[in-house]
Steps between C-alpha positions, in 0.01 A plus 500: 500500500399798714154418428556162569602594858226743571181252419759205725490755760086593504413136441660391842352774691217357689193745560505483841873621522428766261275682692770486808860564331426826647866654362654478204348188323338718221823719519734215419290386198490873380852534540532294172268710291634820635844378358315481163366860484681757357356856683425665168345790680816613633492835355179539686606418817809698485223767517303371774654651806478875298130406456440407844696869610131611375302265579579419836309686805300436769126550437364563804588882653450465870872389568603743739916516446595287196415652171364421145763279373763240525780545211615159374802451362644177347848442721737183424619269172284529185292182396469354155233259657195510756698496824421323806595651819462281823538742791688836554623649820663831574802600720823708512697156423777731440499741752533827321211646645297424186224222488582245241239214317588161578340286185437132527457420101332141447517508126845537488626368805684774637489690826620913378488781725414825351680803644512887483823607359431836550210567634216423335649318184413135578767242345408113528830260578448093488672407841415144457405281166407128414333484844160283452153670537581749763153588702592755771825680618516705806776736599699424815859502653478125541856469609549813747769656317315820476395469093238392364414161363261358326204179558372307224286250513485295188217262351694281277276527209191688436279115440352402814679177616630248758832490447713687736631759251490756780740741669601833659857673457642788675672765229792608729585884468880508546457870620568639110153397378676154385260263527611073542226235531498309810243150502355525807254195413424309244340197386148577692174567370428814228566799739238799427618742787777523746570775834803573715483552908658350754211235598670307802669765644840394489618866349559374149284513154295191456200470228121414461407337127161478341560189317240462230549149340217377364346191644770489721605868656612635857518787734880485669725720672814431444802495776815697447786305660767684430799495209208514268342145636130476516278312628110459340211440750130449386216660689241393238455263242207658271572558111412887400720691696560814346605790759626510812555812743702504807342735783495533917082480438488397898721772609768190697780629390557247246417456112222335410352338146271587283383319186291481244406149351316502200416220263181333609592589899431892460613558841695716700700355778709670803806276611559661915864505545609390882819711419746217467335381180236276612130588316129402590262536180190668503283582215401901484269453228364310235273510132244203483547569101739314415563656154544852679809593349726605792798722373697701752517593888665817638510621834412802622245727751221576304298678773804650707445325813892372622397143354627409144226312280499332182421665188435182236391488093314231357510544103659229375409348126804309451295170499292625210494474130462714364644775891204673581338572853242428701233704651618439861861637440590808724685635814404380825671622821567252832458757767685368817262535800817356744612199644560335140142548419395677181149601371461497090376829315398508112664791390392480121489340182752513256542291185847337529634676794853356581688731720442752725654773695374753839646820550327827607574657145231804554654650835217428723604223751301197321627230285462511156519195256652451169421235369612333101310286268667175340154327346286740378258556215780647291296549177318728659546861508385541868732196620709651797882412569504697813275660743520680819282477779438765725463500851256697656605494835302245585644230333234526261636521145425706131665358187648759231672337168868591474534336175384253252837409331779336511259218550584151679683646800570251818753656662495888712702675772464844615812765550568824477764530260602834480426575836272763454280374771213379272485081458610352157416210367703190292322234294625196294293265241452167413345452165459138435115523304386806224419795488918574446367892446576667802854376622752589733772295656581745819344840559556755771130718542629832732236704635490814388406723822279712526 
């Protein structure tokens, strides 16, 4: 029967919308095999985070102020099968003064938040179950009652589709880390991303939604009326949409959109806010390949100069069979010149990269990148699952390895955990095609000073 299904589902798939389910198409139909496999090398990858404590360095010696290694340690609930993490944030949800892991768990359907009770032993609590396909969650005191709450946007399903399987839900902290689901929307297209800030100015918390889809998706933000009544409006109706970023980028005093459509668009687009929730579109930039694999936006100021830019991945294999990537995956950086004008830098290639992070981790008033693999050559020894690349000063950039396993990583943030003033790192897999040899399901990487 499960057969059955599986040859149903890869005769109907045309070629042409192969090549452009850019998310989750191959995911969905490895979902049923992963199901099947029973991790038989779980002994051995109980071991892998001790053999990464000695594996694990950066090669390169002319960092000036971070040293030799990052220590990873395996934090969270134990797996009994490859896991598949969808995005991870970090925050003090609970406001000890302690930063806690907030884990959006696609496999299993849960939303958990992992917490330091004490200090430095990390304990994973499901705050939310049964919840379908959740994509992204950000932290934010939604409701102004001075906790803090939680965002989730939720695809539906994993299988790239019409239907309107889509929504977003508010976890509401009840100020004792009780957490009750509130439907904020539901019933739209598959929702990749969501963001909080008030966008029309009206001094409450409305939303912007990267609404994936699949023929069919949208870029919305979504009104907050009041008495938890919301109100959707569409700014674009392009499938692909897969982050979204909410930033003043023309310095008006109001909050502005950014957002990354991929499938075969490839484009990033700026939404100007008048301040009262009214948007003009403008295209920042563009890929005339359109197989280039977009996978994630951030902002931030990569060369230091008062204007935020847009640090952007392209590694995505999803729409392969077997996952692999393609020699034009990498990190490229949108430096903004002003005036919503940007000018497009290579930064380098990188099999697979999915995520990436700035932060000036050597001391010297540059950005640095980290940046994770989620498609890479993973039978090979010299595959990389993350890198960092060095900024000379002059926003010219030297890659050292951090490490080569856990492999298939999509999702990073940076923090400095124990507050030693050195940046830490946090990383969560999706394993949906083999190697299964180098797992982990959440792991915290703290930099070990120099």
């Amino acid at each position: 029967m499960l057969n059955n299904k599986i040859d149903l589902l890869l005769t109907n798939l045309e070629s042409k919308k192969l090549l452009f389910q850019k998310k989750y198409t191959v995911l969905f139909l490895f979902c049923f095999s992963v199901l099947l496999i029973n991790c038989k090398n779980k002994e051995h990858n109980n071991n892998v985070i001790e053999q990464l404590k000695n594996e694990v360095q950066i090669e390169n010696k002319s960092l000036k102020y971070i040293t030799k290694k990052f220590i990873p340690t395996a934090i969270g609930n134990k797996f009994e099968e490859p896991p598949q993490i969808s995005n991870l944030t970090v925050g003090d949800v609970n406001q000890d003064d302690l930063l806690d892991v907030v884990v959006c768990d696609i496999k299993n359907n849960t939303i958990s938040i992992i917490s330091q009770n004490p200090k430095d032993t990390f304990t994973e609590k499901i705050v939310a179950d049964s919840i379908k396909a959740p994509a992204h969650v950000q932290i934010f005191d939604f409701d102004s009652d001075g906790d803090k709450d939680l965002i989730v946007a939720l695809l539906g399903m994993l299988f790239p589709n019409n239907d309107r399987i889509g929504s977003i839900i508010v976890l509401e902290n009840d100020g004792r880390n009780n957490f009750y689901k509130r439907v904020v929307i539901e019933n739209i297209s598959r929702v990749a991303d969501v963001r909080a800030g008030d966008i029309d100015g009206d001094g409450d918390i409305d939303l912007v939604t990267a609404q994936f889809g699949y023929d069919d998706g949208e870029t919305s933000w979504i009104e907050n009326l009041g008495n938890w009544t919301f109100k959707n409006h569409s700014l674009q109706n392009l499938s692909g949409p897969i982050n979204v970023e909410l930033i003043d980028i023309d310095f008006d005093n109001d909050l502005d959109i950014i957002s990354l459509v991929t499938q075969e668009w490839e484009k990033i687009y700026c939404f100007e806010n008048d301040g009262k929730g009214n948007f003009k579109p403008k295209q920042l930039w563009g890929a005339s390949n359109e197989d280039y694999g977009s996978s994630g936006i951030s902002i931030t100021d990569i060369n230091k100069d008062g204007k935020p830019d847009i640090l952007y991945t392209n590694g995505d294999a999803f729409d392969y069979l077997p996952p692999l990537p393609r020699p034009w995956h990498g990190v490229q950086w949108l430096e903004n010149l002003g005036g919503i004008k940007f000018k497009h830098h290579h930064i380098t290639n990188f099999p697979g990269a999915f995520s990436a992070r700035a932060t000036d981790v050597d001391k010297d008033n540059d950005e640095d990148i980290f940046v994770v693999s989620g498609f890479n050559y993973w039978d090979k020894p010299t595959a990389e699952s993350i890198i960092l690349l060095e900024n000379d000063g002059n926003n010219t950039f030297n890659k050292h390895t951090i490490a080569k396993s856990p492999t298939h990583l999509i999702t990073l943030e940076l923090a400095d955990f124990n507050k030693d003033g050195h940046m830490d790192m946090v990383t969560g897999g999706v394993y949906i095609y083999p190697p299964y040899d180098k797992l982990e399901r959440v792991t915290l990487w703290m930099n070990a000073g120099n």
